[in-house]
Structure formats: C-alpha cells, structure tokens
C-alpha positions as CSV (number, residue, x, y, z in Angstrom):
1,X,-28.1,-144.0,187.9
2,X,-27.0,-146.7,190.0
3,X,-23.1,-146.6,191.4
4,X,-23.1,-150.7,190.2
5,X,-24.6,-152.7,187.5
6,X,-27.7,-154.4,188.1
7,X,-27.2,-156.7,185.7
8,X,-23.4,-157.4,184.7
9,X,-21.8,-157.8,181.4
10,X,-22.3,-161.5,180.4
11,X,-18.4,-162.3,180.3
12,X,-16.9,-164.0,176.6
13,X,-16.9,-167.4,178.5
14,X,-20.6,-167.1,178.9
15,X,-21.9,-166.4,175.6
16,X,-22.8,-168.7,173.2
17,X,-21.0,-168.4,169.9
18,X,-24.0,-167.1,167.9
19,X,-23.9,-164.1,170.7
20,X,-20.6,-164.1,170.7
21,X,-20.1,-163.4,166.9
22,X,-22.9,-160.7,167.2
23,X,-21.5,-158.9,169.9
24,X,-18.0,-159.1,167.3
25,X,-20.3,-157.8,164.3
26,X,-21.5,-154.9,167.0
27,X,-17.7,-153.3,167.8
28,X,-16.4,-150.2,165.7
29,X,-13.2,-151.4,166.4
30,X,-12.7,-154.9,165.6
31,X,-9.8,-155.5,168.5
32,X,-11.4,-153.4,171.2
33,X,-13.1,-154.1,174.2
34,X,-17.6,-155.0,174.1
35,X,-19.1,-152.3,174.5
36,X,-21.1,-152.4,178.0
37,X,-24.6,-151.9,177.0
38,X,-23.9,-154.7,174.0
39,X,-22.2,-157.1,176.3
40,X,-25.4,-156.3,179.2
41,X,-28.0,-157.2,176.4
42,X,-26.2,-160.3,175.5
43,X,-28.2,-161.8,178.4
44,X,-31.2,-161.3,176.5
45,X,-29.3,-162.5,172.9
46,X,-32.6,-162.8,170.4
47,X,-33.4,-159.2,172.0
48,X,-30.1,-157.9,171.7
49,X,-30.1,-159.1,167.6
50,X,-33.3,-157.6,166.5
51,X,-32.8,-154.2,168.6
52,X,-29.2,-154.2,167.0
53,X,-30.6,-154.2,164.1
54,X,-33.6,-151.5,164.3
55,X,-30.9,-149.5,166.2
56,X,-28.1,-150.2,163.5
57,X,-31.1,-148.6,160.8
58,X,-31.6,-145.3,162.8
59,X,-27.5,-145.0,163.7
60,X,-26.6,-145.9,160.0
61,X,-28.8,-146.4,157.6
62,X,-31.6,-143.6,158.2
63,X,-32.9,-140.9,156.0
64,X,-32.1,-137.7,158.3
65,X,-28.5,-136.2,158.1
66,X,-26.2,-137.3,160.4
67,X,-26.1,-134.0,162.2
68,X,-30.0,-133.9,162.3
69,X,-30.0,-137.3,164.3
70,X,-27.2,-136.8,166.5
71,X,-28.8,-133.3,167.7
72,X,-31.8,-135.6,168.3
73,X,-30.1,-138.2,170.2
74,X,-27.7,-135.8,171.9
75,X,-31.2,-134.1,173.2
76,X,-32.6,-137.0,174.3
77,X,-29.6,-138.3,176.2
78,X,-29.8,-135.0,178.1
79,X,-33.1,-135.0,178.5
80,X,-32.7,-138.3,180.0
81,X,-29.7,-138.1,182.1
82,X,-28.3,-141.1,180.4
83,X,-24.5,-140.3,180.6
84,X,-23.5,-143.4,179.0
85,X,-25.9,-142.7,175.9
86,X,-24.3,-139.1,176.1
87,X,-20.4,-140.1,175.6
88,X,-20.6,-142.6,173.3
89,X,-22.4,-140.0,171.0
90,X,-19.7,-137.3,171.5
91,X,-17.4,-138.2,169.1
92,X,-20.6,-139.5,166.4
93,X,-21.5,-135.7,167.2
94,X,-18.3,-134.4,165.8
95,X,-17.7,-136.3,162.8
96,X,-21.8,-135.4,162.2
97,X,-20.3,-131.9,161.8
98,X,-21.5,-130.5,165.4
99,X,-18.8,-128.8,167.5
100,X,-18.0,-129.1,171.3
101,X,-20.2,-125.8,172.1
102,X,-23.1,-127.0,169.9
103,X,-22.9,-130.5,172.0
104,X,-22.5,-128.8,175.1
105,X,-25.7,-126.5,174.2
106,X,-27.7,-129.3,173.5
107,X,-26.9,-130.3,177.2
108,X,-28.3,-127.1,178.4
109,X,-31.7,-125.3,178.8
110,X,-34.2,-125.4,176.0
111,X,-32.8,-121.9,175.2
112,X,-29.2,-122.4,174.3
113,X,-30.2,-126.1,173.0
114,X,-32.8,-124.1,170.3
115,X,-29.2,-122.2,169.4
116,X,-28.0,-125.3,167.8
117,X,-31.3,-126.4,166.0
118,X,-34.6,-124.7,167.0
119,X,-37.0,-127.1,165.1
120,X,-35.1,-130.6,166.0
121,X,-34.8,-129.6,169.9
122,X,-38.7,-128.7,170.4
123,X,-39.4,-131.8,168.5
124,X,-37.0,-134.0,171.5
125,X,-38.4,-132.0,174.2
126,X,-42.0,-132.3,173.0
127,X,-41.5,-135.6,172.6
128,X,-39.9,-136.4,175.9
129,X,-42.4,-133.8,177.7
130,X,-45.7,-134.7,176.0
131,X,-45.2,-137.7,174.4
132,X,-46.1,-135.8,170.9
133,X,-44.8,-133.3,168.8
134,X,-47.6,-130.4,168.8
135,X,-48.9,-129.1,165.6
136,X,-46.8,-125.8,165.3
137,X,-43.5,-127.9,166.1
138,X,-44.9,-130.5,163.4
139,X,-45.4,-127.6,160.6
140,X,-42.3,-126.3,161.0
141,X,-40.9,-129.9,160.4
142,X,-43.1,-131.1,157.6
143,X,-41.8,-127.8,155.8
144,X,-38.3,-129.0,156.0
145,X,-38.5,-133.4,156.0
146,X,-40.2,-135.2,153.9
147,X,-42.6,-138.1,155.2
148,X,-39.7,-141.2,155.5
149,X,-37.8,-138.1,158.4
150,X,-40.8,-137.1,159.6
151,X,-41.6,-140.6,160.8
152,X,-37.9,-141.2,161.3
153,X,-37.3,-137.9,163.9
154,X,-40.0,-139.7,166.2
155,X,-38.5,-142.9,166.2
156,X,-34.8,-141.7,166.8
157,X,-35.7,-139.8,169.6
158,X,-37.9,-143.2,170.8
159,X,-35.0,-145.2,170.2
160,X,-33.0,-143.4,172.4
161,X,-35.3,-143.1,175.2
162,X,-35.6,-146.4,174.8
163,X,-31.9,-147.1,175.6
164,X,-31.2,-144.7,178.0
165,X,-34.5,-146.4,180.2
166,X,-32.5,-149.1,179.6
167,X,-28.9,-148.2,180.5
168,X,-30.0,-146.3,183.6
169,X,-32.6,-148.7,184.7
170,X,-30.1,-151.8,184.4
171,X,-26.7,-149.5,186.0
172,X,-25.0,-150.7,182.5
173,X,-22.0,-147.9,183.6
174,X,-20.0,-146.3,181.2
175,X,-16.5,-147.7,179.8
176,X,-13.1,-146.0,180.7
177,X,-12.9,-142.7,179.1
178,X,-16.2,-142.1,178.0
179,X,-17.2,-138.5,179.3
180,X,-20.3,-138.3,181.3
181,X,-23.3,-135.4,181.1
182,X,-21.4,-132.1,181.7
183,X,-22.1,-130.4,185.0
C-alpha cells in the first residue's frame, strides 16, 4: 500500500452533478463525509455507476446470508492485504452476526480462519490461490448452496479482489477511524 494516493479524491467542486448525485445515492449516512474509494472512482464516473451497481447486488441484494458473504469478503480482504476493504467491513461483519474473534480469525492462518467457517474459507483461499475452487471444496459447497450461491460465492470473493486491486493499486487510503488489518 502506498503511504499517498495515487490518484486523489475528485473534490465536490469537480464533479459533475450526475456524479455528484451518485456519489450522494452511495453514502450510508446521508450527512457524512464520500467515502474514499467512491469519491477516487468518481474520476472514472460511467465506471463508478455500473460497478456500484454490480457491487450494490453482491453487498445487498444477493442470495447468500449476510454472515456467509461477509466471511467471504473478510477472507479476501485479508488475503489481499487491503486494509481499507478490511475496516469498512468490520462493523457489516457484526451486524452479519460474526463477532470480533470470528473477524479476527478470519484475519489469521487458514487454520483458525477454517474455525469460523471451514467450507466458505477454503473456497476464498482456493480462489485467491488457484484461481478455482477444487472439486472436494466445490462438493462440500454444492451440498449446502444452491446454484444462484454457488455462482454467487465466486463472484463475491471476485468482487472483492477486484476492489482491493483497486484500493491498493490506486493508494485510495482509509478514512479517519477506520481500523486497518490487525497485526
């Protein structure tokens, strides 16, 4: 991760007011700050829309639980180093049910991660690692998700290797207060 953004937040002044009102339709809370990574992308703004929207699906509107795609994201973010990606997930994580040592396992070697969810973690790590979830890590899964989440637990953990490339290749750095990796 770079100390600096390579590419800076396009500021409110800078944005024209089709970006501007996606960027507003993009906050949780309607009087807080841009989020970093949303105001970064605004450079980019027809990317920024159609992303927001396949990530909006995945984040929202998927058909896993939302403790099955937070322990995939969480995963991935580890597996990635993206700290960013990691913190703002935190807090999804716990109102998905998971607790601070769950989060905090899922940060750790493949051993205590597998303590959280076995199937779900060898599915990010294959994934990350290979590329592809191997056949004993797929019939585990196909016992347990139907077709729509078995399709769905590849692209989550896609999507979010996808952003954290992103985040860490463009030094998009993390907002005031939003914990980092842990050590």
């Amino acid at each position: 991760m770079t100390d600096t953004p390579r590419i800076a937040p396009l500021p409110p002044d800078a944005r024209e007011p089709r970006t501007e009102e996606l960027l507003r339709s993009l906050k949780l809370d309607p009087d807080g700050d841009d989020m970093n990574l949303f105001a970064t992308l605004a450079h980019h703004p027809r990317l920024l829309k159609r992303w927001s929207q396949f990530g909006g699906l995945l984040l929202a509107g998927g058909t896993l639980s939302p403790r099955d795609r937070e322990v995939l994201i969480l995963r991935t973010a580890a597996n990635c180093g993206a700290d960013y990606e990691w913190g703002h997930h935190l807090p999804i994580g716990e109102a998905a049910g998971l607790t601070s040592n769950e989060m905090s396992a899922l940060a750790g070697s493949r051993r205590e991660a597998e303590g959280v969810d076995a199937d779900l973690v060898r599915a990010a790590d294959e994934l990350h690692d290979r590329n592809m979830i191997i056949d004993a890590t797929w019939t585990t899964l196909a016992a347990r998700y139907d077709e729509a989440q078995l399709i769905e637990i590849c692209m989550v953990v896609g999507q979010y290797h996808l952003v954290a490339f992103t985040l860490r290749s463009l030094g998009i750095q993390r907002e005031a207060g939003v914990e980092g990796l842990p050590e």
